[in-house]
N, C-alpha and C positions, 0 to 999 in steps of 0.2 A: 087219301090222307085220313086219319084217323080222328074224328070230333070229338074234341076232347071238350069238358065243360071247363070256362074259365073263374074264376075264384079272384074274390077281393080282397085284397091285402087290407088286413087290421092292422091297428097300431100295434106294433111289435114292442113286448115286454122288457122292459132293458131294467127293471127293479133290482137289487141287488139280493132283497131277499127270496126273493123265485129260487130253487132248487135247480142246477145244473148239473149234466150227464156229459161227461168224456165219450165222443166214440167215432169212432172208422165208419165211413158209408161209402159202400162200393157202387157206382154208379151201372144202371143197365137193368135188361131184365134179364133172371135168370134161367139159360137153356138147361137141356137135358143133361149135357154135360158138365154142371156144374161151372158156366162163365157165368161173366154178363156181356150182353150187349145190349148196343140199342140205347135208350135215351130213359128216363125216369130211375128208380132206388134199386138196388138188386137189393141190398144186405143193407141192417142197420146193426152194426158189433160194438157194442157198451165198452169201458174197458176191462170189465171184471171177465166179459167171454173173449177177450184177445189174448190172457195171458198163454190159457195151455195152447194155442192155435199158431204161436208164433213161428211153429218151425214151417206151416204151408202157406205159401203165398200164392195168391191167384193172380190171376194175370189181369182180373178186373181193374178198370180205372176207379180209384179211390181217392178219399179223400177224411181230412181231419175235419171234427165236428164239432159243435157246440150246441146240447140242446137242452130245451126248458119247454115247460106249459106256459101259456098265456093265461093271463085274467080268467080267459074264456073257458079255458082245458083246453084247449086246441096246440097243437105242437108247432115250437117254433126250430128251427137249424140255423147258426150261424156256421158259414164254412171260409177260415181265413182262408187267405191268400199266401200266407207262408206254409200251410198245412197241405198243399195241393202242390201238382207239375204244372208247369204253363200250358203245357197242350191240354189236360182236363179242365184246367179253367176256360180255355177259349172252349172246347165240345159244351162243355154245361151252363156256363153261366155266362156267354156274349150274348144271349139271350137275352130279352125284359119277361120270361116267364119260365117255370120249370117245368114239362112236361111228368105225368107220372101216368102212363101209359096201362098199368093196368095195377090194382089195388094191392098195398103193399100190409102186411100183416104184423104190428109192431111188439116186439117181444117183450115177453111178461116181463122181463126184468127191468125193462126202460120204463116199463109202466109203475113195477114199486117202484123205483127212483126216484120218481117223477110224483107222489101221491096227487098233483092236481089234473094230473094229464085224464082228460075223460075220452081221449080217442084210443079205440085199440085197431085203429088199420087207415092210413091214408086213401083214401078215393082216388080212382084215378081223377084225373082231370088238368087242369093246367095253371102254375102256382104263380104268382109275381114274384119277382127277384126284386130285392131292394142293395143296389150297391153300394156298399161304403170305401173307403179309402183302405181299410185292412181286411175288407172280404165282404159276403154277400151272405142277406140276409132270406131267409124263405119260411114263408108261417100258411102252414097247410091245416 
């Protein structure tokens, strides 16, 4: 099994003036063939790069997003529960941690979006899941 480092959940930002980014996160990592599988981020797609892409759909399990910087710059993901299929929510988040299996690389665009966000790439390691009533929250 894979040792992953685990990570402490900070107070997650819920301010109203933090700066928030629409986007699709396909879960997995990405093979050769352009899937995912596996456990942790394949893809993180803003919704400015969804529009021309609409007509290819992957076969990745995905999910609707909500993301913002922390106080910290550190990235937070809200993922509702109406935004996902119930089988991806039980694969990713019956969990109390999110796995991210190998370092995910966050694109430039999330990052202007974002002006406080001071990470440009997730660690791998292993994230806490905070569950709420209308989804789950994860701040890596």
């Amino acid at each position: 099994m894979t040792d992953y480092k685990l990570f402490s959940l900070p107070n997650l930002s819920k301010t109203k003036t933090l700066r928030k980014v629409i986007a699709d996160v396909e879960f997995g990592v990405m093979q050769a063939n352009g899937e995912c599988i596996g456990v942790g981020i394949c893809r993180i797609i803003t919704t400015h790069q969804m529009r021309p892409r609409l007509s290819y759909q992957r076969r990745c399990p995905r999910a609707e997003a909500m993301l913002q910087a922390s106080a910290e710059g550190r990235l937070e993901i809200f993922f509702p529960k109406r935004g996902m299929l119930p089988c991806t929510e039980r694969a990713f988040f019956r969990q109390r941690v999110f796995p991210v299996p190998v370092p995910i690389f966050l694109p430039g665009g999330l990052r202007r979006s974002l002006p406080n966000l001071q990470q440009t790439i997730l660690q791998a390691g292993l994230y806490p899941v905070r569950s709420e009533a209308t989804g789950y929250w994860v701040a890596f």
